[in-house]
Each structure stands twice: as structure tokens, then as C-alpha cells.
C-alpha positions as CSV (number, residue, x, y, z in Angstrom):
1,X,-112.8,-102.3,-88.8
2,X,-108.9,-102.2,-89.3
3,X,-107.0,-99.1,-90.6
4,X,-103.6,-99.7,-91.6
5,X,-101.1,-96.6,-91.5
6,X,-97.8,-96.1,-92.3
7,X,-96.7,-96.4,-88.5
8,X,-100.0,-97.4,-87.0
9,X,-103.0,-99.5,-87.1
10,X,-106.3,-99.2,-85.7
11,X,-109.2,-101.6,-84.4
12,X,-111.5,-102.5,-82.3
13,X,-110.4,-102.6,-78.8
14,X,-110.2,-106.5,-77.2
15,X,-110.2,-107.7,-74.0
16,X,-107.1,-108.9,-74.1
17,X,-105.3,-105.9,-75.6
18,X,-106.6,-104.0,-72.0
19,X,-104.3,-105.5,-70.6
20,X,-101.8,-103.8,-72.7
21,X,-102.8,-100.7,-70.5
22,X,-100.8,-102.1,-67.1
23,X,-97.5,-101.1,-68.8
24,X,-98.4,-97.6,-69.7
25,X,-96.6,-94.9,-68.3
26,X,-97.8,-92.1,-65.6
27,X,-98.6,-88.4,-66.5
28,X,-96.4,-86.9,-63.9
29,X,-98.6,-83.3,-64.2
30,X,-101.3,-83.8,-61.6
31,X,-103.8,-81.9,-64.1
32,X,-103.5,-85.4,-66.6
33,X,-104.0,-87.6,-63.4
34,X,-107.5,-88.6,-65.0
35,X,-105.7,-90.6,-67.9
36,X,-103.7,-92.3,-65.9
37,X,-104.6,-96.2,-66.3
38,X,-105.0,-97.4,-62.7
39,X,-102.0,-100.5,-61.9
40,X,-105.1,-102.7,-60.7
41,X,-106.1,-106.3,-61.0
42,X,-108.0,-108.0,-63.9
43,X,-111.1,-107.8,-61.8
44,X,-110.3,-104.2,-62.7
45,X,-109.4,-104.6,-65.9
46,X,-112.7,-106.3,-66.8
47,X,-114.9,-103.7,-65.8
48,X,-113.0,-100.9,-67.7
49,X,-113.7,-102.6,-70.4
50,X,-117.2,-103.9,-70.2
51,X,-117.6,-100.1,-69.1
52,X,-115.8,-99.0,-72.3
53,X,-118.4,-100.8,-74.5
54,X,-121.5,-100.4,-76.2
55,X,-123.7,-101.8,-79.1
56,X,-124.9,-98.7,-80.5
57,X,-124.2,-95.4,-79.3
58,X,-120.5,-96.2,-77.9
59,X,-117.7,-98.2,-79.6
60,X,-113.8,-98.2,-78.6
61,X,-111.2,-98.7,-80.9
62,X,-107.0,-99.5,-80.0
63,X,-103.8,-97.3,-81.8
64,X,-101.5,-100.1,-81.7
65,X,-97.6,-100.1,-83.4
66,X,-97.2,-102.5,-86.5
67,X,-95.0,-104.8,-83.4
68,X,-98.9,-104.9,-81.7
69,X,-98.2,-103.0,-79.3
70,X,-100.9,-100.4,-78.0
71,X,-100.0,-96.9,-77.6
72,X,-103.5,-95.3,-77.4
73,X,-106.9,-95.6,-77.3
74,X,-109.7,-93.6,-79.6
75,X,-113.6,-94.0,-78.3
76,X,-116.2,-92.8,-80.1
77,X,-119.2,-91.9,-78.1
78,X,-122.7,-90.5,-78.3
79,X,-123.1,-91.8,-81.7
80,X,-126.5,-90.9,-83.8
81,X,-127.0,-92.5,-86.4
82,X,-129.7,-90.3,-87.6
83,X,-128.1,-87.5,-87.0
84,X,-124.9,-88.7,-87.8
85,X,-122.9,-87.2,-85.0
86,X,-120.6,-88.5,-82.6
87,X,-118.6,-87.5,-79.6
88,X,-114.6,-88.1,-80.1
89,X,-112.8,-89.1,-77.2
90,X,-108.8,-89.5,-77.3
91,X,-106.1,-91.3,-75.0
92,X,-102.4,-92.2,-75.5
93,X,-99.7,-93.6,-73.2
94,X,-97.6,-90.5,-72.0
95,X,-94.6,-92.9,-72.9
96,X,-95.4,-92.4,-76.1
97,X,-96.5,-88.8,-76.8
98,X,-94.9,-85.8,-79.1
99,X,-93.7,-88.9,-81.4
100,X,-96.6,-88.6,-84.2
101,X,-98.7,-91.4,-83.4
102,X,-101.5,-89.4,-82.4
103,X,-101.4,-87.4,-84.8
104,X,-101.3,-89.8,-87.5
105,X,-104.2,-92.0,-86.0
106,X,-106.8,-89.9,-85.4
107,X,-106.1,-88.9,-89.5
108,X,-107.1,-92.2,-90.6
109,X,-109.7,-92.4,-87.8
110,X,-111.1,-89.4,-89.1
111,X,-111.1,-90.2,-92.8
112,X,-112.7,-93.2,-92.2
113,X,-115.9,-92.5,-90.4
114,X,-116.3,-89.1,-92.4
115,X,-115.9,-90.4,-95.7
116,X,-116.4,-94.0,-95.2
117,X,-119.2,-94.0,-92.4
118,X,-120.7,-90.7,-94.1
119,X,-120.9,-89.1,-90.3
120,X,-121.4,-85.6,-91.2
121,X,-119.7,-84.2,-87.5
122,X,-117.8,-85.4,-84.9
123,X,-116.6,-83.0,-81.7
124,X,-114.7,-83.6,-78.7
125,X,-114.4,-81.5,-75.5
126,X,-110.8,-80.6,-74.2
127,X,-109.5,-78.5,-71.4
128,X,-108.4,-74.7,-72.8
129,X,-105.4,-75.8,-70.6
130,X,-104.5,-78.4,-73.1
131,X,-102.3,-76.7,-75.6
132,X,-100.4,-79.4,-76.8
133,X,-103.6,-81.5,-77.7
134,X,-105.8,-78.3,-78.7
135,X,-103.1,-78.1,-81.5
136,X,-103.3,-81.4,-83.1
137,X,-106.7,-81.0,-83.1
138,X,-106.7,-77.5,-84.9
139,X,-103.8,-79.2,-87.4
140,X,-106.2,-81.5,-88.1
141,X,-109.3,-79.3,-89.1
142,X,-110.9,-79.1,-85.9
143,X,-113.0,-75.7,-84.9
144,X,-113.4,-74.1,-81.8
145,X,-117.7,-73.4,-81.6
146,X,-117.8,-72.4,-77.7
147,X,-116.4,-72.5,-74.2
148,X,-117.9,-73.2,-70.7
149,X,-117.1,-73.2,-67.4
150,X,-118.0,-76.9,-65.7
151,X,-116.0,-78.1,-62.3
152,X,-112.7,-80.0,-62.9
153,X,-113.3,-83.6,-64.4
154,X,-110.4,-84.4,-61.8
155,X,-111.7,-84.4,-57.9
156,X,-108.2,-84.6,-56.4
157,X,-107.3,-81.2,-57.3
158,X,-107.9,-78.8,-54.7
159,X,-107.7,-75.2,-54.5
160,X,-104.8,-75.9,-52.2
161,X,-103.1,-77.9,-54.8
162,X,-104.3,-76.0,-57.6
163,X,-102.7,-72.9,-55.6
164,X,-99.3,-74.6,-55.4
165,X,-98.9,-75.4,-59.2
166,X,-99.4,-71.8,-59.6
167,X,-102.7,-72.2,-62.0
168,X,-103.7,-69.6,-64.4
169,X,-106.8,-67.8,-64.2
170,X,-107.7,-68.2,-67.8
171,X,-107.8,-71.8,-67.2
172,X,-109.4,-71.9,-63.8
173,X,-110.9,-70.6,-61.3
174,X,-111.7,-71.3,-57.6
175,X,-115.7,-70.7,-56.5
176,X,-117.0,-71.7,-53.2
177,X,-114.3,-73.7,-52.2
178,X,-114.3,-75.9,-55.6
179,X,-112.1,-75.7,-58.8
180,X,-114.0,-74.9,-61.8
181,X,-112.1,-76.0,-65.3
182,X,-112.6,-74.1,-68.8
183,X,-113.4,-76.3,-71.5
184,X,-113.8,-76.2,-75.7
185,X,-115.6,-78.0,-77.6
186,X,-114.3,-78.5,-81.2
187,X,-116.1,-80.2,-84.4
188,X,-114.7,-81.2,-87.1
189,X,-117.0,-82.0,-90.1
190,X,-116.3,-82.8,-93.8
191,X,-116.2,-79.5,-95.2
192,X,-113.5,-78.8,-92.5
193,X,-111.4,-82.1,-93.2
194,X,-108.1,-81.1,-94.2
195,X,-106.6,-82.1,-97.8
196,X,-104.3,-84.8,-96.0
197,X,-107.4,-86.5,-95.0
198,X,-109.0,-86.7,-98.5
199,X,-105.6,-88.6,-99.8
């Protein structure tokens, strides 16, 4: 698969593009710690990305500039074929965020496996914390079906910590000593697709 867009392309994720991923920069808000790309070894590197992989039911796919370079990557997970559903999962270099890329990506990502791969849904879970990406997401036709409580995908953040950066309770809460996350899951499915998509 390759999706050319007017600033971005997208394919299948190589081996060789993970190590792209080294020179990425660092979320310095310790509640985006989790998509910080480790600065490990190719040993490392390796096993991210046999992890990454799958034959069937898990495929991952790079966001690179039109210079090859790789600003994000998109992994679609979950996928049922019957059912034609699949679980949307997003990353991009913090270097490289509020510039559009995303944005722009995840439209021709979108088009393509809901008009071209006829999936009839795809969803995603987010942190309600996440404003900034909760709003691409609705721009792009997403919709909200439910929230849950579920501890914080992130173990490093204590209560102490969480304390410090002065959390809000709509966001999190502390219970018996752990830190407990909200999340949303959003779907997006072709009747939702936004006219820009259908271009």
C-alpha cells in the first residue's frame, strides 16, 4: 500500500525506517511519556518491530515527508475481516506536531481502508485528557460512543507525581493508592466520513 498526499506519504512500515525513530524528539509532559521512542540499541529496535507486526489481525504503516523522512506512525490493530472492524492506533514525533501532518495522514488513511478496503468501522481509544488529539479526531468525523475508567496506561505516574502536576479530577482519579485514567473510545464509520474524505 502507498498513499501519496500533498505533504505526505504513507506505507508500510520497514525495518529499516525504525530506525528513523532514534532521532525523534521527547514529549516533555510526563502524561505522553508512553510515546516516547526509547534511545536504545538495534537489539531494541528489532523487537519493536517484530512486536509491531502481524499477518492478519495487526499491520503498521509509516507517515513519512516527500524528503523520506518519518514523522509518524499509524497501526491498525484488531482487524476483522468479517466484521470488518479495526482498532486505529496513532503516533507522531512531538518534533513534529500542530504542523498538519497528522491531520492530513490519517485523511488519506482513512479514505483508503473505508472506501478502498470497504472496512465498515474503525475506533480508537484516547485519554479524555487529550484535547489536542480528541479534536483532530472529531474534525475528522470521529464520534464519541462511551467512556471508562481503566488505570493509567503509564506506570510511572504516581499519585505523588500526579499530585504535583496538579491533575484534574475529570481526568483522573487516585483509588487505593493507584491512578486511574478516563478514556473514550471514538468510531468513525462511513456514514460519519467527512466530505474531505470522499474527494
Amino acid at each position: 500500500m502507498l498513499i501519496i498526499g500533498k505533504r505526505v506519504c504513507i506505507r508500510r512500515l520497514s525495518r529499516k525506517d525504525v530506525d528513523q525513530l532514534k532521532n525523534w524528539g521527547t514529549h516533555q509532559d510526563p502524561l505522553f511519556e508512553t510515546y516516547n521512542f526509547p534511545k536504545t540499541n538495534d537489539q531494541y529496535r528489532d523487537y519493536w518491530y517484530r512486536e509491531k507486526q502481524g499477518k492478519y489481525f495487526r499491520k503498521i504503516f509509516g507517515v513519512f515527508l516527500h524528503d523520506g523522512r518519518l514523522v509518524g506512525y499509524i497501526t491498525l490493530k484488531k482487524i476483522r475481516r468479517i466484521q470488518k472492524k479495526a482498532e486505529l492506533g496513532v503516533v507522531f514525533d512531538p518534533k513534529e506536531l500542530s504542523r498538519g501532518y497528522g491531520k492530513e495522514a490519517l485523511e488519506l488513511f482513512l479514505h483508503h481502508w473505508l472506501i478502498e478496503e470497504k472496512l465498515k468501522e474503525i475506533y480508537l481509544i484516547v485519554g479524555a485528557f487529550n484535547h489536542r488529539a480528541k479534536q483532530v479526531y472529531t474534525k475528522l468525523g470521529f464520534v464519541k460512543e462511551y467512556e471508562y475508567w481503566e488505570s493509567f496506561e503509564n506506570p510511572k505516574i504516581t499519585p505523588d507525581i500526579l499530585t504535583n502536576l496538579g491533575y484534574e479530577e475529570e481526568y483522573f482519579k487516585i483509588y487505593k493508592g493507584e491512578v486511574y485514567c478516563k478514556y473514550e473510545r471514538m468510531r468513525i464509520r462511513l456514514e460519519n466520513i467527512h466530505t474531505i474524505h470522499k474527494k
